[in-house]
Biopython code that builds the backbone (N, CA, C, O; Angstrom):
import numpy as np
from Bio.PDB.StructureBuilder import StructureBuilder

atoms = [
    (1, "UNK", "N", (0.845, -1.174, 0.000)),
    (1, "UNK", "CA", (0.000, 0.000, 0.000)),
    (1, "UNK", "C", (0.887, 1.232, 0.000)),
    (1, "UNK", "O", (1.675, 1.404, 0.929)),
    (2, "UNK", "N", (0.788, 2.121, -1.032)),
    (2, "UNK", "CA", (1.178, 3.539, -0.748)),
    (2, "UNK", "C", (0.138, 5.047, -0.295)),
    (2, "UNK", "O", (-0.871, 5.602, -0.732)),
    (3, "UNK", "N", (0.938, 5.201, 0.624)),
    (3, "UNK", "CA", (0.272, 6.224, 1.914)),
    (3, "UNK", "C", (0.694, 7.869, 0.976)),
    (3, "UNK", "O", (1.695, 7.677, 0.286)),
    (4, "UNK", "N", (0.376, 8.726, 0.897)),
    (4, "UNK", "CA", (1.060, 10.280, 0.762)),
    (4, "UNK", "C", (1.312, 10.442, 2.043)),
    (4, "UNK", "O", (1.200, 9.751, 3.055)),
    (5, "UNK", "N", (1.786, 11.821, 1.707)),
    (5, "UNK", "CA", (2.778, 11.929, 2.567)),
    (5, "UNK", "C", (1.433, 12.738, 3.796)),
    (5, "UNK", "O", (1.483, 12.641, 5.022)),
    (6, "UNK", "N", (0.605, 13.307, 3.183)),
    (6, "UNK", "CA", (-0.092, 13.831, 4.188)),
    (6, "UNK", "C", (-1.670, 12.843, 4.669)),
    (6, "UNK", "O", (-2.687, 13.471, 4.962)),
    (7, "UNK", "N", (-1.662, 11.763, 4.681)),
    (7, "UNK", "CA", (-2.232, 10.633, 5.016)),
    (7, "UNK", "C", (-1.424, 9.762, 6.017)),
    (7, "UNK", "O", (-2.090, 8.987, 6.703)),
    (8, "UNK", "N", (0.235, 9.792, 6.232)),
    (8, "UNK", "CA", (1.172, 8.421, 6.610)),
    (8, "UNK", "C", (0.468, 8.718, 7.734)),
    (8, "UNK", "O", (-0.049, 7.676, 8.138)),
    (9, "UNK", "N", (0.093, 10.008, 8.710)),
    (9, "UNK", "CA", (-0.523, 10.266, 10.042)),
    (9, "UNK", "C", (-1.467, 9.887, 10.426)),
    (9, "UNK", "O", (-1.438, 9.224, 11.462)),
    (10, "UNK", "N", (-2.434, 10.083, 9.914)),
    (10, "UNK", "CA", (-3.431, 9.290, 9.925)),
    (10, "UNK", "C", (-3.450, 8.233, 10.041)),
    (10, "UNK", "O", (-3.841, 7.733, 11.095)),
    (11, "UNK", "N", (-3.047, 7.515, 9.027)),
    (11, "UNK", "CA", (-3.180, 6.337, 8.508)),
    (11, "UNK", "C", (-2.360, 5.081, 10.081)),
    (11, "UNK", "O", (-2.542, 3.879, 10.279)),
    (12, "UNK", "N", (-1.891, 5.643, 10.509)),
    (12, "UNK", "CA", (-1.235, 5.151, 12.066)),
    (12, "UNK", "C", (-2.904, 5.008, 13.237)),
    (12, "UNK", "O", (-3.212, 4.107, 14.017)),
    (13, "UNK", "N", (-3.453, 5.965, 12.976)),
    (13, "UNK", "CA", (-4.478, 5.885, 13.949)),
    (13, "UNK", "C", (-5.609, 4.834, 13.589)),
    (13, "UNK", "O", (-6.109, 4.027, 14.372)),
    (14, "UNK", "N", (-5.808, 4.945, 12.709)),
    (14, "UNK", "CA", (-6.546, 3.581, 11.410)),
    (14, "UNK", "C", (-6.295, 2.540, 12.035)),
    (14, "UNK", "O", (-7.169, 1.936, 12.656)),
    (15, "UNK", "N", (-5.091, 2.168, 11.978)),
    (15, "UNK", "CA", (-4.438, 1.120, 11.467)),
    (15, "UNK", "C", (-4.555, 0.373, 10.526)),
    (15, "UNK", "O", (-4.755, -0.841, 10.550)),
    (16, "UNK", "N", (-4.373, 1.437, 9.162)),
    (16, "UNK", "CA", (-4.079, 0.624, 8.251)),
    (16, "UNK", "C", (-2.026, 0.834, 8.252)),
    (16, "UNK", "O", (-1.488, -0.041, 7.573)),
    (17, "UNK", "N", (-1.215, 1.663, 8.798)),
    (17, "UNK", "CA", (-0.027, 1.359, 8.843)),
    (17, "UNK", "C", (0.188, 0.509, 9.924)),
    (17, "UNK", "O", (-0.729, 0.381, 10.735)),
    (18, "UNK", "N", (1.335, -0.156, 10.101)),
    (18, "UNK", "CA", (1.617, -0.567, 11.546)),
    (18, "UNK", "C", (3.066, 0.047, 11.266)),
    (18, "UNK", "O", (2.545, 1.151, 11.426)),
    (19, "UNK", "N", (4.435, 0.366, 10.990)),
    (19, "UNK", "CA", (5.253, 1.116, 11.078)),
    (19, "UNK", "C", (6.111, 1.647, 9.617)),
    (19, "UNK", "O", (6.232, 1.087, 8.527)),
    (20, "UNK", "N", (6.544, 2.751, 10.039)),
    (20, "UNK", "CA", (6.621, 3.605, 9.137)),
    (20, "UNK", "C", (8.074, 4.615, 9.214)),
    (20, "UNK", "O", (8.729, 4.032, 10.077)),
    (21, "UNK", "N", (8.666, 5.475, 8.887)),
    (21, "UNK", "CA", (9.738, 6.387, 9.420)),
    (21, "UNK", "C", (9.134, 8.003, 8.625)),
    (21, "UNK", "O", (9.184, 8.284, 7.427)),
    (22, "UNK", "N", (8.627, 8.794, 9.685)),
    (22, "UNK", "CA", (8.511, 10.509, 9.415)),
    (22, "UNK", "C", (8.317, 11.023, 10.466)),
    (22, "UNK", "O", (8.214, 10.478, 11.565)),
    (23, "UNK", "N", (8.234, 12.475, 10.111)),
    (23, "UNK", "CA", (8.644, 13.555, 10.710)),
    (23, "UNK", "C", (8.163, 13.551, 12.494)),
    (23, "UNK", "O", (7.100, 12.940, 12.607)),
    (24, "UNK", "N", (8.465, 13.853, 13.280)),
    (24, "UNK", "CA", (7.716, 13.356, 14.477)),
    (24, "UNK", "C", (7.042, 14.526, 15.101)),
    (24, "UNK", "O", (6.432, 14.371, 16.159)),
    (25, "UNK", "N", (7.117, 15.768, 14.476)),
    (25, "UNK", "CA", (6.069, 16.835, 15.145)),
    (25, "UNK", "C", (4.859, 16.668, 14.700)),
    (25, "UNK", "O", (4.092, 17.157, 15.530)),
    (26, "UNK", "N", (4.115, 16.090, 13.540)),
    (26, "UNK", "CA", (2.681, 15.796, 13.334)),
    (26, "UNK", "C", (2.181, 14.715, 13.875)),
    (26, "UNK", "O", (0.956, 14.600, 13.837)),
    (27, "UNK", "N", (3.213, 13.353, 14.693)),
    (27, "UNK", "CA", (2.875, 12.444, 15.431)),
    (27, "UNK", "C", (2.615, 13.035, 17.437)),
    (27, "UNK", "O", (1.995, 12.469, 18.337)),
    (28, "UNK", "N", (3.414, 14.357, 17.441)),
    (28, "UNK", "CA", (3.086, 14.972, 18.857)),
    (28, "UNK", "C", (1.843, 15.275, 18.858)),
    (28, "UNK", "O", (1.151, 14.918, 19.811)),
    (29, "UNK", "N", (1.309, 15.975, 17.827)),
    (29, "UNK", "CA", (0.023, 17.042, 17.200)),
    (29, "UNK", "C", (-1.024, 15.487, 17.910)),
    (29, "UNK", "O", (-1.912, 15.699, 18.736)),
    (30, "UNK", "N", (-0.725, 14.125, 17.445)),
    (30, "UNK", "CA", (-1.589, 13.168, 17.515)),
    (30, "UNK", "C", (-1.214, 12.716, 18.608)),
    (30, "UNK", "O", (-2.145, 11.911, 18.598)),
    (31, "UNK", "N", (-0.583, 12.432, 19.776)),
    (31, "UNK", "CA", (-0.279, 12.235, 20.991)),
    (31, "UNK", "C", (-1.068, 12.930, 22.152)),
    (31, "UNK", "O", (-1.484, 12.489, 23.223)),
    (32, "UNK", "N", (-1.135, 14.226, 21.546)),
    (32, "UNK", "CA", (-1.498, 15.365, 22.460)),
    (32, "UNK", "C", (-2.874, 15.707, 22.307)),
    (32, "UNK", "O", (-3.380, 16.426, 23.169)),
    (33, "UNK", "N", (-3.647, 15.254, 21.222)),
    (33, "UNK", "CA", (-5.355, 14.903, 21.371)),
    (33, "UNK", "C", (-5.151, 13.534, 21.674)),
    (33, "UNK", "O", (-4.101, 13.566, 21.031)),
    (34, "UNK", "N", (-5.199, 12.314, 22.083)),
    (34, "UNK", "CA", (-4.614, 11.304, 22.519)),
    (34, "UNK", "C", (-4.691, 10.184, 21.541)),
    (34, "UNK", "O", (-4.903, 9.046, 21.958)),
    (35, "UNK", "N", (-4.590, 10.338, 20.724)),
    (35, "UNK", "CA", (-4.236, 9.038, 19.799)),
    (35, "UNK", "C", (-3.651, 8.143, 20.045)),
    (35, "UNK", "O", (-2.597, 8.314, 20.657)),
    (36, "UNK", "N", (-3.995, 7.030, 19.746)),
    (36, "UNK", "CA", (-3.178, 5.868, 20.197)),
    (36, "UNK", "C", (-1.679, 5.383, 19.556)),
    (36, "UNK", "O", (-1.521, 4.199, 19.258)),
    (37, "UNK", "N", (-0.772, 6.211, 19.396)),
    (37, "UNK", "CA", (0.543, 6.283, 18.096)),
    (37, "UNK", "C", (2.054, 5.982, 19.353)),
    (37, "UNK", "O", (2.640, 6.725, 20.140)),
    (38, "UNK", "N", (2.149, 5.040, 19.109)),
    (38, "UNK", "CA", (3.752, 4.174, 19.629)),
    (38, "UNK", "C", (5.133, 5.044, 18.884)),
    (38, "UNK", "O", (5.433, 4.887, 17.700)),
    (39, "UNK", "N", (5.696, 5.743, 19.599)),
    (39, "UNK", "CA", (6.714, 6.675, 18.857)),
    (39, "UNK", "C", (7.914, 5.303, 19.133)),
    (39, "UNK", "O", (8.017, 4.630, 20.159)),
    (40, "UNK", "N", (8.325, 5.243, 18.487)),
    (40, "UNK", "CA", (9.952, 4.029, 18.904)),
    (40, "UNK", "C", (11.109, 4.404, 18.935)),
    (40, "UNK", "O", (11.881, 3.767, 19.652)),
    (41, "UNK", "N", (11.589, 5.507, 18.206)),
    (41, "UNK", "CA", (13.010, 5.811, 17.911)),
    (41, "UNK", "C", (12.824, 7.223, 16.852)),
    (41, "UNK", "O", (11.745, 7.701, 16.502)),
    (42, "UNK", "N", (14.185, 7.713, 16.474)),
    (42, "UNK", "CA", (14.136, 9.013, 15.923)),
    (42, "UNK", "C", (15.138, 9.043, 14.992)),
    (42, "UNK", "O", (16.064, 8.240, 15.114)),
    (43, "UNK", "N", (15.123, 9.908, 13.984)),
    (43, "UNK", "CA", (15.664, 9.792, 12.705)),
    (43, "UNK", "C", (16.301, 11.024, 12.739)),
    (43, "UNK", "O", (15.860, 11.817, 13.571)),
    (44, "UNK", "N", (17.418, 11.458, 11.900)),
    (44, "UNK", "CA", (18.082, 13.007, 11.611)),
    (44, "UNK", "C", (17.097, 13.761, 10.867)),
    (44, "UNK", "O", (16.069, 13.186, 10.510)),
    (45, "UNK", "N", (17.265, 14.828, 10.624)),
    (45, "UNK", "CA", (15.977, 15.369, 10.288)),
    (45, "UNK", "C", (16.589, 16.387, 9.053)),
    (45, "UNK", "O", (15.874, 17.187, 8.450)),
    (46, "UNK", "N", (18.033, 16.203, 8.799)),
    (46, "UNK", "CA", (18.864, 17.026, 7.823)),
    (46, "UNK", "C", (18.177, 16.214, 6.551)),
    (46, "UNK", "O", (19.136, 15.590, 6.096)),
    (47, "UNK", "N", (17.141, 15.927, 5.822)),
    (47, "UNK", "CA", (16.332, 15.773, 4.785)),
    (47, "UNK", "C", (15.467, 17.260, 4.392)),
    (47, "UNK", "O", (14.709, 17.387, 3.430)),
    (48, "UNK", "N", (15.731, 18.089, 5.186)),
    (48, "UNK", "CA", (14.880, 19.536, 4.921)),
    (48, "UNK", "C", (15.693, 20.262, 4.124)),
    (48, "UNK", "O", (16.881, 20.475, 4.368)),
    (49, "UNK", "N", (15.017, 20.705, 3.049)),
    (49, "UNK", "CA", (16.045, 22.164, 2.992)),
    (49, "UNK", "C", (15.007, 23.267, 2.677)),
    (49, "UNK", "O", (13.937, 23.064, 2.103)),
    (50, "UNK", "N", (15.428, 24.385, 3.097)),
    (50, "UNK", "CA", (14.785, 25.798, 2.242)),
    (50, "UNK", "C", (14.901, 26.404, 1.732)),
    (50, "UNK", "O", (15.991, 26.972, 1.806)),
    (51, "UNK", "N", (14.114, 26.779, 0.932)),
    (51, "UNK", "CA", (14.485, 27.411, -0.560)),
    (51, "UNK", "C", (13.726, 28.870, -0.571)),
    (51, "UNK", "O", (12.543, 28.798, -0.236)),
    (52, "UNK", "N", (14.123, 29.938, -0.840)),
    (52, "UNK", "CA", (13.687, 31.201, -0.791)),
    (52, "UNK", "C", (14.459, 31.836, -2.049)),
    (52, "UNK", "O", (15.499, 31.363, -2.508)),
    (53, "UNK", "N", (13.741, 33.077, -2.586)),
    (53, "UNK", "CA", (14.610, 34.230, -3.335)),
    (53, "UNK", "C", (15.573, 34.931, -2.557)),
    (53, "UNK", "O", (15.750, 34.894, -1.339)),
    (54, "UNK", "N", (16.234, 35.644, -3.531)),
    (54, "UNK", "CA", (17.512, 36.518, -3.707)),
    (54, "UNK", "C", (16.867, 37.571, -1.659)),
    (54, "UNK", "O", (17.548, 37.951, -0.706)),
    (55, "UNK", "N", (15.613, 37.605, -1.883)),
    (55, "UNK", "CA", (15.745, 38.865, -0.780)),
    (55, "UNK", "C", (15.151, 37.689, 0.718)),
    (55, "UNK", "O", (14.397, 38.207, 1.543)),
    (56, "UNK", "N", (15.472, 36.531, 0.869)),
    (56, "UNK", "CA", (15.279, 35.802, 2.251)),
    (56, "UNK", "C", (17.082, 35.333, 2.123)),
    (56, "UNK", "O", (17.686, 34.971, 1.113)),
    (57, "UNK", "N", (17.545, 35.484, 3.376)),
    (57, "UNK", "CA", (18.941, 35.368, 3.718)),
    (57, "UNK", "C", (18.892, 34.408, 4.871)),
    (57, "UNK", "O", (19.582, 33.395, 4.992)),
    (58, "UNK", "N", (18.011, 34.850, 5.675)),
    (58, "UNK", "CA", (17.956, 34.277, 7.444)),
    (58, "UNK", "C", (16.160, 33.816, 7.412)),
    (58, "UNK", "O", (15.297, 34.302, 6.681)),
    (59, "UNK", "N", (15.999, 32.762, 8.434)),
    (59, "UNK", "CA", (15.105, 32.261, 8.802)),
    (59, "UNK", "C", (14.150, 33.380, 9.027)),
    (59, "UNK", "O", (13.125, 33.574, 8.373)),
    (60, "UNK", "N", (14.703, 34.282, 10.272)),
    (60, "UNK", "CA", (13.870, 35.500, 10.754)),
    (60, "UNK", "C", (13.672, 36.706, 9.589)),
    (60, "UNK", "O", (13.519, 37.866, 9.973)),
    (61, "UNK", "N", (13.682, 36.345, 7.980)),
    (61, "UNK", "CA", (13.465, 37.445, 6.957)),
    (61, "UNK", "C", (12.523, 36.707, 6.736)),
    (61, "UNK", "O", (12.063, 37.043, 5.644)),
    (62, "UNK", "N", (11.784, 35.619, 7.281)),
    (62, "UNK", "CA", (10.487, 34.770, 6.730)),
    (62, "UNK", "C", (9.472, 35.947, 7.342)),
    (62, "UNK", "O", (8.489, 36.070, 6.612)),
    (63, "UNK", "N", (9.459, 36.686, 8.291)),
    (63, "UNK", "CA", (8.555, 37.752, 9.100)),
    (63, "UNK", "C", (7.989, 38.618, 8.047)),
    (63, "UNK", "O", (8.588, 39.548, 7.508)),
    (64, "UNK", "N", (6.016, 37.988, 7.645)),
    (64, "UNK", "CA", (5.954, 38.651, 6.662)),
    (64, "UNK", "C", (5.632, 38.490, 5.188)),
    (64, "UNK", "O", (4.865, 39.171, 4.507)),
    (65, "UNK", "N", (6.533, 37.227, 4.759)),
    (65, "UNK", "CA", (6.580, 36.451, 3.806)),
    (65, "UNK", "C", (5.625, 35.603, 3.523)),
    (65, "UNK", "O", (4.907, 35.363, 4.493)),
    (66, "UNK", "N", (5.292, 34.946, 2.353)),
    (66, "UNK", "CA", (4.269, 34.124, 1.739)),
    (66, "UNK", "C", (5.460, 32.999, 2.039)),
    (66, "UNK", "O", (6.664, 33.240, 1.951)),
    (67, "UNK", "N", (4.811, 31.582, 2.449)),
    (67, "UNK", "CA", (6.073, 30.755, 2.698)),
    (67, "UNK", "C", (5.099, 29.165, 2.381)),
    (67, "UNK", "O", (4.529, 28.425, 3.183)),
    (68, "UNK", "N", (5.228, 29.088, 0.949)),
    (68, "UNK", "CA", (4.336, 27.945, 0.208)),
    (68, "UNK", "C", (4.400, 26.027, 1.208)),
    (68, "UNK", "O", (5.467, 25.477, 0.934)),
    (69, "UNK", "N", (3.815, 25.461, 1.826)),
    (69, "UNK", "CA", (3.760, 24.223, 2.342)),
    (69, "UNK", "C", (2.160, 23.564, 1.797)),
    (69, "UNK", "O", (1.129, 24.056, 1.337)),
    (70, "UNK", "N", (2.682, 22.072, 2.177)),
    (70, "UNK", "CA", (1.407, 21.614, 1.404)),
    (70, "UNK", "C", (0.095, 21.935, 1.828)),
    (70, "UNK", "O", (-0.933, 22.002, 1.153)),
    (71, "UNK", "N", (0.325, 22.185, 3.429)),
    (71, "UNK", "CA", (-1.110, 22.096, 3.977)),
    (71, "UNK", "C", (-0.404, 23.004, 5.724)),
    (71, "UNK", "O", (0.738, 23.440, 5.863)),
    (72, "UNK", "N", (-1.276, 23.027, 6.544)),
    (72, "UNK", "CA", (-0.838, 23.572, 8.054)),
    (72, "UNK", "C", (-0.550, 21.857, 8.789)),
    (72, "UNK", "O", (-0.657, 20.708, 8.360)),
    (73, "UNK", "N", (-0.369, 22.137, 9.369)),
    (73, "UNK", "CA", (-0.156, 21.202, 10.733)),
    (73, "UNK", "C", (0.629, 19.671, 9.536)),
    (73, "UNK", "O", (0.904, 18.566, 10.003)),
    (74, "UNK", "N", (0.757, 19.918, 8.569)),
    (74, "UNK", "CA", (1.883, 18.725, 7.851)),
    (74, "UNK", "C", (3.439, 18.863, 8.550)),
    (74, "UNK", "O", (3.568, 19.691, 9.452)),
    (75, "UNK", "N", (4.491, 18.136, 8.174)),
    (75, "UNK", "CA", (5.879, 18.053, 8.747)),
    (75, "UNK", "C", (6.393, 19.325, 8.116)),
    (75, "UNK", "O", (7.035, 20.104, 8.820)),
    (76, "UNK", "N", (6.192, 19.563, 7.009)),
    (76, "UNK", "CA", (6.538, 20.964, 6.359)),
    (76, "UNK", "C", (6.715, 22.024, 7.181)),
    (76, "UNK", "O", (7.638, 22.699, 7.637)),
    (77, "UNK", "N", (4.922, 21.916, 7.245)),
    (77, "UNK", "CA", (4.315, 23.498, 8.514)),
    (77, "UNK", "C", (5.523, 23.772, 9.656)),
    (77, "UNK", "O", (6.228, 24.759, 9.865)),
    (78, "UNK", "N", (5.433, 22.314, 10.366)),
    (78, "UNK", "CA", (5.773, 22.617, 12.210)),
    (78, "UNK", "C", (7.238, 22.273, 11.826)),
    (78, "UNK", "O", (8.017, 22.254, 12.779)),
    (79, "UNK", "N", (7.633, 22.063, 10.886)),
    (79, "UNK", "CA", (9.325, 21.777, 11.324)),
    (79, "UNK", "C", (9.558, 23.683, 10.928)),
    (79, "UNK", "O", (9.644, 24.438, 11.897)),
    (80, "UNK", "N", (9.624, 24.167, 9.761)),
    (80, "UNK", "CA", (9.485, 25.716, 9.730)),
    (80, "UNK", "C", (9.107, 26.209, 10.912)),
    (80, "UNK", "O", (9.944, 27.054, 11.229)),
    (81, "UNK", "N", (8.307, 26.118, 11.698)),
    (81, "UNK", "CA", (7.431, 26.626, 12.246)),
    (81, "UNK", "C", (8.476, 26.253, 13.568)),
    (81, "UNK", "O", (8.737, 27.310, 14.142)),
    (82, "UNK", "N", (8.957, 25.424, 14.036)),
    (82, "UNK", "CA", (9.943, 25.279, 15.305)),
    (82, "UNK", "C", (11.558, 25.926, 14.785)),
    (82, "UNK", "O", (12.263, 26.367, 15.693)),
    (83, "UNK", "N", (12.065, 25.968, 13.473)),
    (83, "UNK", "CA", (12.800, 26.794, 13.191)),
    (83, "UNK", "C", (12.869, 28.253, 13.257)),
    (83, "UNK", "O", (13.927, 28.850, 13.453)),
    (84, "UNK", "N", (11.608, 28.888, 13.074)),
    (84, "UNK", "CA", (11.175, 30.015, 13.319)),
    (84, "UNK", "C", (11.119, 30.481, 14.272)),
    (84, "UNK", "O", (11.540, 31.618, 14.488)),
    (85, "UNK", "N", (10.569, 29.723, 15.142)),
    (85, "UNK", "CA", (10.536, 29.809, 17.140)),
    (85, "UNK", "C", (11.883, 29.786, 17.786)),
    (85, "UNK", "O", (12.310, 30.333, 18.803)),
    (86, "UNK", "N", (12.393, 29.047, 16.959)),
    (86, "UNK", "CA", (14.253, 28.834, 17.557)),
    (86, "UNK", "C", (14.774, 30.241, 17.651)),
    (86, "UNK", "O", (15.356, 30.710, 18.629)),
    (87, "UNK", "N", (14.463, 30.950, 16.368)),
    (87, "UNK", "CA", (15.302, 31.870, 16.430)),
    (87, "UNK", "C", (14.857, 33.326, 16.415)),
    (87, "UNK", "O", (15.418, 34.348, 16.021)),
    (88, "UNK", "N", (13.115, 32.989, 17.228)),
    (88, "UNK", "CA", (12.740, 33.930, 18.098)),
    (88, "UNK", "C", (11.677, 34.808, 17.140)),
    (88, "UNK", "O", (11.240, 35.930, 17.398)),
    (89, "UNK", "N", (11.448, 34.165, 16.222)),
    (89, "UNK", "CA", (10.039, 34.508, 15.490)),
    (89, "UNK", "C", (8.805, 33.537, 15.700)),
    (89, "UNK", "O", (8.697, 32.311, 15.674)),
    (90, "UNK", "N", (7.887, 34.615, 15.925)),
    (90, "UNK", "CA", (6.547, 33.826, 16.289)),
    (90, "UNK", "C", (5.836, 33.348, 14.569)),
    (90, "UNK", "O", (5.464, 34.002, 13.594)),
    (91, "UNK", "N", (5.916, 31.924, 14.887)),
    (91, "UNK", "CA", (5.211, 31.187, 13.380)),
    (91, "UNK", "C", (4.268, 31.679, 13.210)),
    (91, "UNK", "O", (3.895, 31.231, 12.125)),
    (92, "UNK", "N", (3.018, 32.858, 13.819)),
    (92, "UNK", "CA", (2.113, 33.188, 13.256)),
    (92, "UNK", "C", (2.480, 34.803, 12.312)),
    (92, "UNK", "O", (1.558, 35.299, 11.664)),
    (93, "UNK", "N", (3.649, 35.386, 12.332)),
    (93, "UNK", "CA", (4.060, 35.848, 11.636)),
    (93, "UNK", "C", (4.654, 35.780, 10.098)),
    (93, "UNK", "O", (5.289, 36.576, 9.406)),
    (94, "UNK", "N", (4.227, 34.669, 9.929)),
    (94, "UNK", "CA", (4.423, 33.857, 8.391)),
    (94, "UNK", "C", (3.242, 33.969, 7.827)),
    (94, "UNK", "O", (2.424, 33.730, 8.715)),
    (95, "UNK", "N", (2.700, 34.201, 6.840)),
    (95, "UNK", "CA", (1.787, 34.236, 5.575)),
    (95, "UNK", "C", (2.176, 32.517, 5.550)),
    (95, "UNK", "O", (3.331, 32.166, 5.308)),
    (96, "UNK", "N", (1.275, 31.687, 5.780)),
    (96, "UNK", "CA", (1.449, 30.193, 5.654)),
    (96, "UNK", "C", (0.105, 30.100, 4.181)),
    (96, "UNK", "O", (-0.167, 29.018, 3.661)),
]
sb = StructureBuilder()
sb.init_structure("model")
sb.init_model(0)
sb.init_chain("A")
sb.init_seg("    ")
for serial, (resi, resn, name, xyz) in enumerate(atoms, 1):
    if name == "N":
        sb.init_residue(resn, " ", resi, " ")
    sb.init_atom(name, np.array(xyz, "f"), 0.0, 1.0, " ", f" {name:<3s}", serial, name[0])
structure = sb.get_structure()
C-alpha cells in the first residue's frame, strides 16, 4: 500500500499502517489529542532544505513572507514553524 505523505498520520491511527519512518512533530500534534501512536526511535531530520529568493537570507526574513507548504499542521508546517521559534520569530508571523 502507498500512503502520501499527508495521510502516513493518519493512517497510524486507522491502522491501516503498523510502522513507518517521518517527521515526528505531526505524530506529537496526535499524541497530544490522545491518539493511540507508539513513537519508537528518531531519525536526523537534515532531509529539509529551504528554498527562498535573492531577498530571504535568514530564517527571521520569513517575518511577513508568503512561505508555500502543502497544507498547516503537515511536517513541512511545524518543522518551519519550530525553526522560526528557535530563532525567536513567532510562526504566526508567516503568511502560511
Amino acid at each position: 500500500m502507498t500512503i502520501s505523505d499527508t495521510n502516513t498520520y493518519s493512517s497510524f491511527a486507522s491502522g491501516d499502517v503498523d510502522l513507518s519512518m517521518a517527521f515526528v512533530a505531526p505524530f506529537l500534534l496526535q499524541v497530544d489529542a490522545g491518539v493511540p501512536v507508539v513513537l519508537l526511535a528518531g531519525v536526523h531530520v537534515g532531509c529539509f532544505e529551504v528554498f527562498g529568493n535573492p531577498g530571504i537570507r535568514a530564517i527571521r526574513d520569513l517575518k511577513g513572507k508568503r512561505v508555500g507548504i502543502p497544507a498547516l499542521e503537515t511536517a513541512h508546517h511545524l518543522f518551519l514553524s519550530s525553526m522560526a521559534a528557535y530563532v525567536g520569530l513567532d510562526p504566526r508571523d508567516i503568511d502560511w
